[in-house]
GURODREN-119554 format. One line per 5 residues: number of its first residue (from 1); their letters; for each residue x, y, z of C-alpha. Coordinates in nm, 4 decimals. Layout:
N
NUM = A = X,Y,Z  ...
//
This chain:
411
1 = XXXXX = 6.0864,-6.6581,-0.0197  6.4517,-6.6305,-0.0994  6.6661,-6.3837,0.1143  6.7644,-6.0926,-0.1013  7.1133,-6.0357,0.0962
6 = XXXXX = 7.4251,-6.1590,-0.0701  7.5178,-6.5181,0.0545  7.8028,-6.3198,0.2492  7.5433,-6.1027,0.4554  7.3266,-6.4405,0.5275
11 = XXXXX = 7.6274,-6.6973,0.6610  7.7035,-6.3747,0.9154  7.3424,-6.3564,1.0170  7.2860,-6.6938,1.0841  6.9384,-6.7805,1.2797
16 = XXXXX = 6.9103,-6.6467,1.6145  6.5861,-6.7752,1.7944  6.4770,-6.6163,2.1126  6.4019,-6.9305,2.3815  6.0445,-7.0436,2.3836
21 = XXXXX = 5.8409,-6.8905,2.6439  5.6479,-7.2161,2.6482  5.9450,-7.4793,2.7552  6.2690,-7.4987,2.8723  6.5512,-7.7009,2.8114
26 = XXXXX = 6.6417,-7.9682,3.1129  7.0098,-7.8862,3.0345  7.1024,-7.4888,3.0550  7.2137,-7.3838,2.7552  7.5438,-7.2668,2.6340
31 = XXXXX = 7.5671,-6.9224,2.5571  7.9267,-6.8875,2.3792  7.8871,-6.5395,2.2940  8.0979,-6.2500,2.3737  7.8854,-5.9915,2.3479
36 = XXXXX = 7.5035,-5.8999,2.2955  7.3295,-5.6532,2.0985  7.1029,-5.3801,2.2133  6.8156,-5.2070,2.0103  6.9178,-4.8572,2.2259
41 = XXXXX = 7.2228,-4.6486,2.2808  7.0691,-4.5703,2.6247  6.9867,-4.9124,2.7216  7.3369,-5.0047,2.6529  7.4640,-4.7615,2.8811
46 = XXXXX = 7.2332,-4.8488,3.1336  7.3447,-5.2499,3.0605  7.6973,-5.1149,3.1337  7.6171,-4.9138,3.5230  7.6918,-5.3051,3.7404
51 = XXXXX = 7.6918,-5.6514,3.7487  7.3650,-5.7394,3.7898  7.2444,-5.5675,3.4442  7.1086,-5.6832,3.1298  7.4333,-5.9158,2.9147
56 = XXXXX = 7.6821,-5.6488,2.7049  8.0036,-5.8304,2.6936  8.0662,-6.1774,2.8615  8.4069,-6.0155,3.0735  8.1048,-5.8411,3.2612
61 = XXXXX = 7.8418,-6.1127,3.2180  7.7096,-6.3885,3.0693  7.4066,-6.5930,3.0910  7.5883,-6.9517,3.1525  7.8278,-6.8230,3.3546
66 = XXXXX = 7.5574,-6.6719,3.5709  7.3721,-6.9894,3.6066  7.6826,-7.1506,3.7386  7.7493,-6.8476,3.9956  7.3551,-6.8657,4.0774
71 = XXXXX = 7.4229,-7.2676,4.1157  7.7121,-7.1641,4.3496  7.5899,-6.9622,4.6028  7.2812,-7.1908,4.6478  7.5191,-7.4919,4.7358
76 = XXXXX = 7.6984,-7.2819,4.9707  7.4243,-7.0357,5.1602  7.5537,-6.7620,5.0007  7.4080,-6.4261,4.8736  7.5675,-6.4184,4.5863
81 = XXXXX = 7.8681,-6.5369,4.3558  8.1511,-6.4258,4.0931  8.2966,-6.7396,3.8810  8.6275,-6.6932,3.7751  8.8951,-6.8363,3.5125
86 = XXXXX = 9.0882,-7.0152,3.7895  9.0903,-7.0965,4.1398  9.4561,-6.8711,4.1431  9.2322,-6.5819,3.9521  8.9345,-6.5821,4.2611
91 = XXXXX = 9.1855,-6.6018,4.5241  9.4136,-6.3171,4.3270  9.0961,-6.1372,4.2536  8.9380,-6.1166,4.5912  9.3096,-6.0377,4.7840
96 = XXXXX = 9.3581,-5.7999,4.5103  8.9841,-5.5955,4.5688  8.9872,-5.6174,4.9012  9.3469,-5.4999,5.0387  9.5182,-5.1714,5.0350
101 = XXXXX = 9.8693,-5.1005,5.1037  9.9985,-5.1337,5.4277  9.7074,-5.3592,5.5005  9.7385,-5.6628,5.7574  9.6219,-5.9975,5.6801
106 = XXXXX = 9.6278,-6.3192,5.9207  9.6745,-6.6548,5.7151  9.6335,-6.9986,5.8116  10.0197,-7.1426,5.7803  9.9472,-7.4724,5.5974
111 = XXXXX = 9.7887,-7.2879,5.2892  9.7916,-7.3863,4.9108  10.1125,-7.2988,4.7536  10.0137,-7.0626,4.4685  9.7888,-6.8822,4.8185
116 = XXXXX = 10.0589,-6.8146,4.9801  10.2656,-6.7210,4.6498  10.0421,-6.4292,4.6273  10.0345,-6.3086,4.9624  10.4340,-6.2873,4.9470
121 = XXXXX = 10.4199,-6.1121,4.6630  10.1468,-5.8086,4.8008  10.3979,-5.8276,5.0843  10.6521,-5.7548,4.8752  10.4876,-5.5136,4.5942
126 = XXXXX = 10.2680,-5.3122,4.8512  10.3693,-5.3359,5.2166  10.1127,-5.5242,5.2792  10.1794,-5.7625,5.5787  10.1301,-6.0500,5.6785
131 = XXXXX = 10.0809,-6.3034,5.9906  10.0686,-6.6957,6.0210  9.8761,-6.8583,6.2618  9.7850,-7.2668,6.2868  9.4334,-7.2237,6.2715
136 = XXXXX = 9.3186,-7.4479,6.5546  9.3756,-7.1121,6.8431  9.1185,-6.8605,6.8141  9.3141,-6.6812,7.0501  9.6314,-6.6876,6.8977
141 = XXXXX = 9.4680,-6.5017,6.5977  9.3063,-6.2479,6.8305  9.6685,-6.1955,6.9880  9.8510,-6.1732,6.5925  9.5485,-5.9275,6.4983
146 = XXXXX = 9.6250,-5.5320,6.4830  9.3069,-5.3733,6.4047  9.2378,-5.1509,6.2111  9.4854,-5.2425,5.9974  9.4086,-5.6463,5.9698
151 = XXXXX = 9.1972,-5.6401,5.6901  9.1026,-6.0503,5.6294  9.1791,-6.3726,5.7783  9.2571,-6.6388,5.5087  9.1998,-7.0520,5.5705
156 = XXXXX = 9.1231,-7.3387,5.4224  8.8810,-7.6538,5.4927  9.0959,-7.8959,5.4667  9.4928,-7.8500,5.3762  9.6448,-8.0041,5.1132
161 = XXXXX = 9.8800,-8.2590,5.1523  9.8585,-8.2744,5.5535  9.4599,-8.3083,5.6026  9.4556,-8.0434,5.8159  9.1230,-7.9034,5.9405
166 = XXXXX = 9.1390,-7.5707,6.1478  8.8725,-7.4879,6.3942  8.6478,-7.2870,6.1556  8.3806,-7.1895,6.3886  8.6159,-7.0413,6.6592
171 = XXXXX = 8.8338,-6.8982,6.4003  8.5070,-6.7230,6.2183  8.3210,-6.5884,6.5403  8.6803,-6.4630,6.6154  8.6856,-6.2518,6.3269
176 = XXXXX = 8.3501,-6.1707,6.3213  8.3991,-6.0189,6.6504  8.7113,-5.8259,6.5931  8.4970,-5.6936,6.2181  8.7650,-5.8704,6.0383
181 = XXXXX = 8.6483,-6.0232,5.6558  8.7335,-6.4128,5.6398  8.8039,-6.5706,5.3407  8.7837,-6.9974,5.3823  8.9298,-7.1797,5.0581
186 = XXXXX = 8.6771,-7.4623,5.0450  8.7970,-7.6506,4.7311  8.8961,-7.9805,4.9262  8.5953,-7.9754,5.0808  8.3510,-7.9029,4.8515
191 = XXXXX = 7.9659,-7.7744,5.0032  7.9036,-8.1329,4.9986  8.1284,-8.1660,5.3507  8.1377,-7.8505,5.4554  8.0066,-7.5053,5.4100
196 = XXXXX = 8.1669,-7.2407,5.5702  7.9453,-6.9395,5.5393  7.7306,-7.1605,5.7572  8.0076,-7.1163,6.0431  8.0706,-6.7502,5.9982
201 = XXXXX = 8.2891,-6.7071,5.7121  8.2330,-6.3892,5.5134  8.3657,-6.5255,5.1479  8.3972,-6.8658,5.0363  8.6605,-6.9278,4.7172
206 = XXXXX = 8.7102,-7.2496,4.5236  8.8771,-7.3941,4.2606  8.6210,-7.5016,4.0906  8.8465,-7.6972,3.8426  8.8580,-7.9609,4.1697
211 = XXXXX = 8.5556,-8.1663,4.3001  8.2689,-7.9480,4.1225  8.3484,-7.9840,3.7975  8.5147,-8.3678,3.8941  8.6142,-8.4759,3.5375
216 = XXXXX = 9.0269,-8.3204,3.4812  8.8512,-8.0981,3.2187  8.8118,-7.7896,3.3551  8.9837,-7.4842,3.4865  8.7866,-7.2682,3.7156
221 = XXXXX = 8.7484,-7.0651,3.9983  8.4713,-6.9093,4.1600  8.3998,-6.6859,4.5531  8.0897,-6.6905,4.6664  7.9817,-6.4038,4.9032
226 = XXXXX = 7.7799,-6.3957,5.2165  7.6809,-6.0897,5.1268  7.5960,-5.8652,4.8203  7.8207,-5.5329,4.9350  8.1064,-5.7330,4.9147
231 = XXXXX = 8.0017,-5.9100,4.5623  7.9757,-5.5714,4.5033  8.3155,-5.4455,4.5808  8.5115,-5.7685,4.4269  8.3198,-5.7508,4.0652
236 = XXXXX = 8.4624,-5.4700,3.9175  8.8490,-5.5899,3.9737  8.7276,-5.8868,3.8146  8.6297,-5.7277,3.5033  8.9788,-5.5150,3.5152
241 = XXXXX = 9.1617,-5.8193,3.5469  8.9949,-5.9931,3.2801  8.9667,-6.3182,3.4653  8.6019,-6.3717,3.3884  8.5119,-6.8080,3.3741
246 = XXXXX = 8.4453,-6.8888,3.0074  8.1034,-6.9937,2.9092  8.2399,-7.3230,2.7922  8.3928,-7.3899,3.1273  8.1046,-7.2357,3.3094
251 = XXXXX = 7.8888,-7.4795,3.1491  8.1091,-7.8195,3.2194  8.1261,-7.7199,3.5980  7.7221,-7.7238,3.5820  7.7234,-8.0497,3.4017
256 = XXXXX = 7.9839,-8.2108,3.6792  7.7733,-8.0306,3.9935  7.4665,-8.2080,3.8986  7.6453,-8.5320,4.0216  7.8897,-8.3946,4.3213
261 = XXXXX = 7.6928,-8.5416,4.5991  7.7090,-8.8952,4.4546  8.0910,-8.8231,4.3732  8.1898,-8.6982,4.7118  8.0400,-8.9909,4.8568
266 = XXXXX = 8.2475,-9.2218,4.6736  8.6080,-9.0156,4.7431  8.5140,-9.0640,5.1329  8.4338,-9.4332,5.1113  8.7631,-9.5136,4.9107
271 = XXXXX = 8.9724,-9.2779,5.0743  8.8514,-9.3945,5.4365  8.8915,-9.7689,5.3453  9.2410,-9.6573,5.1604  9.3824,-9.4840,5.4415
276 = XXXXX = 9.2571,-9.7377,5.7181  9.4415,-10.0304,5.5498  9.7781,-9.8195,5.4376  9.7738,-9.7395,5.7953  9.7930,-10.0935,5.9015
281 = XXXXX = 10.0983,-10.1411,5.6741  10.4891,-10.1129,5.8455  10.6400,-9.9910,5.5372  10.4089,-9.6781,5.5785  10.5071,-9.4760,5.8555
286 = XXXXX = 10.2469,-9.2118,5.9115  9.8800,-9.1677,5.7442  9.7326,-8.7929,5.6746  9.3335,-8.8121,5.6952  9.1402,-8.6149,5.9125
291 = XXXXX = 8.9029,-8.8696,5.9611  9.1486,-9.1412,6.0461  9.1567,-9.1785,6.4138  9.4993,-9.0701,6.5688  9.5383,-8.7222,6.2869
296 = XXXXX = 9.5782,-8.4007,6.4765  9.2569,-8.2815,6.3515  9.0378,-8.5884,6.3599  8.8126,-8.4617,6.6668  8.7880,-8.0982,6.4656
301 = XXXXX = 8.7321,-8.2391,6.1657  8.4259,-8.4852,6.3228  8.2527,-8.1584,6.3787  8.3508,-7.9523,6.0780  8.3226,-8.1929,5.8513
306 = XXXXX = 7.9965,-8.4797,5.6944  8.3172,-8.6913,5.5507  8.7034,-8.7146,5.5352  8.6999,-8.5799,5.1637  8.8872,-8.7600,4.8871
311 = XXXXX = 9.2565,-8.6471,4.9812  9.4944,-8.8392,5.1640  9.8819,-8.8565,5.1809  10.0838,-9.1197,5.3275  10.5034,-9.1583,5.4514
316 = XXXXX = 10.6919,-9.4048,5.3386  10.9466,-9.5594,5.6005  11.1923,-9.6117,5.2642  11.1970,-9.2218,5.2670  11.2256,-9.0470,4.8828
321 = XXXXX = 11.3053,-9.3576,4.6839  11.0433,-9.5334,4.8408  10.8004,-9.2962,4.7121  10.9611,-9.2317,4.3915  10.9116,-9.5911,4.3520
326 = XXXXX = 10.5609,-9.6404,4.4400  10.4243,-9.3291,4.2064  10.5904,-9.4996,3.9384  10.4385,-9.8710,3.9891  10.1400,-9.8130,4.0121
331 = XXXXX = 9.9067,-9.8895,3.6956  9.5300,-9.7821,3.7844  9.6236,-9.4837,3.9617  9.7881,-9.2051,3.7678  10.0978,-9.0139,3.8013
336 = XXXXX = 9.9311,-8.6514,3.7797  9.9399,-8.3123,3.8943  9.5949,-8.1446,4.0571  9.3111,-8.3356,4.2234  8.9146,-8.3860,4.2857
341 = XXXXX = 8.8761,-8.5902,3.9661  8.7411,-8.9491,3.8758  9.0341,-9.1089,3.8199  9.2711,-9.1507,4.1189  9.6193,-8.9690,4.1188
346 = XXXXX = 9.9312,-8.9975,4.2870  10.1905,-8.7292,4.3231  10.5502,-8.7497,4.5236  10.6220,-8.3999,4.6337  10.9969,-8.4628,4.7130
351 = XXXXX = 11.0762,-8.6401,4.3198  10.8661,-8.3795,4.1812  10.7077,-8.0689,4.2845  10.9697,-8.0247,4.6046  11.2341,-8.2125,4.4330
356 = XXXXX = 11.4937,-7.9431,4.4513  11.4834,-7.9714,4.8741  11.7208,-8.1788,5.1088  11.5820,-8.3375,5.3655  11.6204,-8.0605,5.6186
361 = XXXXX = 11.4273,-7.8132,5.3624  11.1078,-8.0810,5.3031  11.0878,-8.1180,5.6854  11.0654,-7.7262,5.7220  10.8131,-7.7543,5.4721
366 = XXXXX = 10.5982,-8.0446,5.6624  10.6579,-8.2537,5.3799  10.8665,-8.5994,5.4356  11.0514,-8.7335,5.1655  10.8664,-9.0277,5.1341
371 = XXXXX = 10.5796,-8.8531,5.1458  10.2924,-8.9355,4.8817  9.9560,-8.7359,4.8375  9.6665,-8.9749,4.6888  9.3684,-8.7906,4.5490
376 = XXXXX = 9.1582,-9.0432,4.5770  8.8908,-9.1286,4.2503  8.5373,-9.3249,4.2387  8.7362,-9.6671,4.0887  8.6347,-9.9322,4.2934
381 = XXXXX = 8.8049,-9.9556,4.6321  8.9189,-10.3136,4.6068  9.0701,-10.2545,4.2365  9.2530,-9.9503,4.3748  9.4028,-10.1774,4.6955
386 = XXXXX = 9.5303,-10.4479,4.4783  9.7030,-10.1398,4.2844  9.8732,-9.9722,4.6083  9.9778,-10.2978,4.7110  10.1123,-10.4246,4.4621
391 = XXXXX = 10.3417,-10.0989,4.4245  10.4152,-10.1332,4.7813  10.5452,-10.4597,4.6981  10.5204,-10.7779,4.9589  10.6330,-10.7511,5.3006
396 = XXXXX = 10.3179,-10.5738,5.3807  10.1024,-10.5880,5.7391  9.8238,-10.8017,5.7257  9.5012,-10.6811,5.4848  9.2138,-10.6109,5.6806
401 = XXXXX = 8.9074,-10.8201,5.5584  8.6952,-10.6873,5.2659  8.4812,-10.3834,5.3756  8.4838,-10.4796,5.7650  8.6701,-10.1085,5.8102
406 = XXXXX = 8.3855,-9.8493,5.7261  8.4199,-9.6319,6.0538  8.5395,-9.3589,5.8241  8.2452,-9.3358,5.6109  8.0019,-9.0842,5.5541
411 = X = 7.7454,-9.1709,5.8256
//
């Protein structure tokens, strides 16, 4: 029977199934909607009391996006998770609900960039201080502590460019201890190599736009919480802020999870055989990878760690035209911004991001200017060698034999 609304009414009101109590679909379904109807004033207002309520608006909720924080805090241990628009918008989201003014926070020194960014500008804005530590003392961060005012201790799993690896389990049962909240950025890591809830930590954030989603098509963030009070306390800045993951997004990072193990496992490999045989080389003057014998971290990293992770960075002797060189030879690698994808990139921090800095300024920074940071993709590990040397040029220390150097793998 024909539908007696005008043809206006019926393309608005297209077909809107309910799923099929009697299957499922394999793949979870993309809910790009931003906002639900209800049949109820009242059970709209009782949609609208928290976050774990029936879908009103997708700021607040949506089914996809709650898959993906559901996904989330199974990979890591956690109670529960919040998925966010950015890795920048979980970090900013969970500083932001969790410190007051005149707050303390202790922060690992070698921390992301746009990290540290943020906790100079709450210094700034709010009086909110702030202490850096190295993150391989536990007692050093007991001694910068000033309870009650030290609110949260901030760290990463591994730091980007110099591989570092703090001691996460002193660190955490230091904190726990002194009934400070810790807050580990594990986006290098990934849960595949490392989860940090496991060791103590009370909130793990990532950028999600890294190793879980995998493909350079994504931008995401996401903090998964040990525990539901402090889900609690972080979700309703997240809805003021507005920087709510889109379904779209939400739904790619599911698709790229699904193959993260068998991803991760192909970063270490390369990046272990990669690093291994750049070592070897005397045009390259120092290697950064924490599971490459001889790295400040390698014996903490052993234990915190199931694999060296997919990020390396490497010193040329020729200092910043050396590098500047290289990134621009190279053909299967790619001169890119960001990291944790497929495809291998190569950035040189003193041509490009640092370029403005003299040589005194990059050393401040721990960044040599021949310095090059490698995130290392799933191309195979011979293709990629012929690649770096060939933008090394000749003159090169022996190559070790074929896959004879697998020390570094995941065992």
């Amino acid at each position: 029977m024909r539908d007696p609304h005008d043809i206006s009414t019926r393309a608005v009101h297209v077909v809107n199934e309910p799923p099929d109590p009697g299957s499922r679909p394999l793949s979870v379904p993309l809910v790009q909607s931003s906002a639900f109807a209800f049949d109820s004033a009242d059970a709209l207002a009782e949609a609208m009391a928290g976050p774990d309520g029936r879908y009103v608006y997708s700021r607040r909720g949506n089914p996809t996006v709650r898959a993906l924080e559901k996904t989330l805090a199974g990979l890591e241990g956690g109670d529960s998770a919040i998925a966010f628009a950015s890795g920048m918008g979980a970090i900013s989201g969970v500083l932001l609900a969790l410190l007051r003014p005149g707050d303390h926070v202790v922060a690992q020194r070698c921390l992301y960039g746009g990290t540290y960014a943020v906790l100079s500008d709450l210094a700034e804005r709010y009086g909110i201080e702030v202490s850096h530590v190295s993150g391989d003392d536990a007692a050093e961060f007991e001694e910068a502590a000033r309870k009650p005012r030290t609110r949260l201790l901030v760290m990463e799993t591994i730091a980007n460019p110099t591989g570092q690896v703090p001691d996460l389990p002193g660190m955490l049962a230091a904190a726990r201890r002194l009934g400070i909240t810790s807050v580990v950025d594990n986006s290098l890591a990934s849960p595949v190599l490392c989860r940090p809830l496991e060791l103590g930590a009370d909130i793990v954030v990532h950028s999600t736009t890294k190793y879980l989603s995998g493909h350079s098509d994504v931008l995401g963030g996401a903090a998964v919480f040990a525990d539901g009070e402090l889900r609690r306390a972080v979700w309703p800045r997240t809805v003021e802020l507005g920087a709510c993951a889109d379904p779209f997004a939400a739904w790619l990072t599911l698709r790229g999870i699904a193959t993260l193990p068998l991803r991760m496992r192909e970063h270490c490999a390369n990046a272990a055989v990669l690093a291994e045989r750049l070592a070897a080389r005397p045009d390259v003057s120092a290697v950064h990878y924490p599971w490459l014998a001889g790295h400040p971290s390698y014996g903490t990293a052993r234990t915190v760690l199931s694999g060296g992770g997919g990020l390396l960075s490497f010193e040329l002797a020729g200092g910043r035209e050396a590098g500047r060189a290289f990134i621009e030879r190279v053909r299967i690698a790619r001169l890119a911004l960001s990291l944790g994808g497929v495809e291998t990139l190569v950035t040189h921090p003193a041509s490009t991001s640092h370029r403005e800095l003299d040589a005194d300024a990059l050393a401040a920074a721990g960044i040599g200017a021949g310095l090059v940071r490698v995130s290392v993709g799933i191309e195979g590990v011979e293709d990629l060698w012929s690649d770096f040397e060939r933008a090394l040029g000749a003159g090169g220390g022996e190559r070790p034999g074929g896959w004879g150097h697998m020390s570094l793998l995941l065992g």
